[in-house]
C-alpha positions in Angstrom: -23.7 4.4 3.1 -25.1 4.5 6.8 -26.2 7.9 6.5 -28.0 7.0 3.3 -29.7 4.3 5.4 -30.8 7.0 8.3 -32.3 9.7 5.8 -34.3 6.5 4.2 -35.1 4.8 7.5 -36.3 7.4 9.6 -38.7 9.1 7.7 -40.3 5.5 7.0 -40.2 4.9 10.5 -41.8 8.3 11.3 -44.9 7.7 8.6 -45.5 4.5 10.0 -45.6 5.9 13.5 -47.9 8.4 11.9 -50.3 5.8 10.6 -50.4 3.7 13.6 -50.9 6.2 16.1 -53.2 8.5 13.9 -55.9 5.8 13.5 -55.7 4.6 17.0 -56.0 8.1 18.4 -57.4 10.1 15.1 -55.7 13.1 13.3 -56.0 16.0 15.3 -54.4 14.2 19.0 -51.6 13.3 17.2 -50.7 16.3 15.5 -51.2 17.9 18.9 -49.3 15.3 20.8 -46.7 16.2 18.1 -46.8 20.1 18.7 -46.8 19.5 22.3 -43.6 17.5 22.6 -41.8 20.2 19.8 -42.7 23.0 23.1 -41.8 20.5 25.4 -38.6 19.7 24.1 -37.7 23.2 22.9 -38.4 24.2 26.7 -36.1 21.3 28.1 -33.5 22.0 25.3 -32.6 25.7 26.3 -32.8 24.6 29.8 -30.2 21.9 29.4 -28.5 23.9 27.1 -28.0 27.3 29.5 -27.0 24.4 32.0 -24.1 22.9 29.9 -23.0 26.4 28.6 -22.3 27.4 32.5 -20.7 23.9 32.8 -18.5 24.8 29.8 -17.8 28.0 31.6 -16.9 26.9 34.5 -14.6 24.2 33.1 -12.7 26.9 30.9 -12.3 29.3 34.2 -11.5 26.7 36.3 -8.6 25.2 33.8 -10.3 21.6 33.7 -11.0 19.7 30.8 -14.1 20.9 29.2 -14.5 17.8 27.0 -17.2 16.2 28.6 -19.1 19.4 29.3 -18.6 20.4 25.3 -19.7 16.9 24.6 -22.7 17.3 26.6 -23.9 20.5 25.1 -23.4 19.0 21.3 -25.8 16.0 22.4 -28.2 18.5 24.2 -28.0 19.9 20.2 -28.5 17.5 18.7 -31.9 16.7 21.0 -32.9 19.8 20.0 -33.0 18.8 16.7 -34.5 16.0 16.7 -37.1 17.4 19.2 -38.1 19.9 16.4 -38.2 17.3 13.7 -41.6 16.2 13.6 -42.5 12.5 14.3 -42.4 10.1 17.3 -39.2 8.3 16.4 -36.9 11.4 16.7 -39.1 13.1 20.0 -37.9 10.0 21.7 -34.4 9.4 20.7 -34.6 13.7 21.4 -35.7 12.8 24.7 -33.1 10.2 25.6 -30.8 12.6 24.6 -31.9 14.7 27.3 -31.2 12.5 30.6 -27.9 13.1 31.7 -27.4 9.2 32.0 -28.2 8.5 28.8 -26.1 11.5 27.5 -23.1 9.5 29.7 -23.6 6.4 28.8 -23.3 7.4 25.1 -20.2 9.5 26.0 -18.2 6.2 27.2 -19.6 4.3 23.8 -18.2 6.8 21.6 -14.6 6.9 23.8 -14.8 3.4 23.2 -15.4 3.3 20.0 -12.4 5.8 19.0 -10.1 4.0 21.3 -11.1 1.1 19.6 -10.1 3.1 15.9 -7.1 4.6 17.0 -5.7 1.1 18.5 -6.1 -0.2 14.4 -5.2 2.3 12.8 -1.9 3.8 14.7 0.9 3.0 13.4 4.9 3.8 14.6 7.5 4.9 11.9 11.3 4.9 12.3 13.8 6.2 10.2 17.1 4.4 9.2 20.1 5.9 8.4 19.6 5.0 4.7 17.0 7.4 3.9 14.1 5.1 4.0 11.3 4.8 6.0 9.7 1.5 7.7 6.8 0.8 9.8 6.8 -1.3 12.6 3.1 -2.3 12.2 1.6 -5.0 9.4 1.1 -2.2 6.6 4.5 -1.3 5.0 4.9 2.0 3.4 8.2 3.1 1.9 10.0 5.6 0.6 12.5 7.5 0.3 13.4 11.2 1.8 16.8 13.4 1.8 17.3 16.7 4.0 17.9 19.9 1.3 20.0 22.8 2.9 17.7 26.4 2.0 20.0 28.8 0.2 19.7 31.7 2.5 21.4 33.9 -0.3 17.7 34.1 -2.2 16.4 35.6 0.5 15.3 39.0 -0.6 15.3 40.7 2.6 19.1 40.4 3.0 
């Protein structure tokens, strides 16, 4: 339903934007402020870009972790795109994007966020000796399993 929201929001965002700025500043500066920051951010994005790529590199030769560096370049991305999307509303969020603290801060939001989803929705399982399973969390599944021995005799190759 959020997304719904977005591809409804944003474009009425962005004609609004439109309106407001094209009458304060008339029709052809804003359609060239609007080309401008597409080169400007198309020049920022492959430089950013070429820069996490090496990062990625270097994490991968180096045996670290390249989560953060992966992370970085799929944010520098998604600038990108919204750099090339027409309008004023996606250049700047495209433009956050593009400082590195920004690109930070949003990576510790989103590990909070999914620590936050994976503390509610793990849950443990143990197996009695009965052949049932229980969970030791507030959501009870059960059911039943048995082990089945594989006849080895249908085994053609034998």
């Amino acid at each position: 339903m959020w997304l719904f929201i977005l591809f409804v929001a944003i474009p009425i965002i962005e004609i609004g934007l439109f309106i407001q700025i094209g009458g304060a500043i008339g029709i052809w500066s804003t359609l060239l402020i609007v080309v401008l920051t597409a080169i400007a951010g198309t020049y920022l994005v492959r430089q950013q870009g070429a820069s996490a790529l090496r990062d990625i590199q270097m994490s991968f030769s180096n045996l670290n972790d390249p989560g953060t560096s992966l992370a970085h370049g799929a944010m520098i991305l998604i600038a990108g795109v919204l750099m090339l999307t027409p309008g004023f509303f996606t250049d700047t969020i495209g433009f956050l994007f593009l400082i590195p603290k920004f690109r930070d801060k949003m990576l510790k939001l989103a590990q909070q966020h999914i620590k936050n989803v994976k503390l509610h929705t793990h849950t443990n399982f143990t197996h009695n000796n009965t052949g049932t399973s229980t969970s030791q969390s507030d959501t009870t599944i059960d059911g039943e399993w048995k082990e089945v021995e594989v006849n080895k005799s249908l085994d053609k190759n034998e």
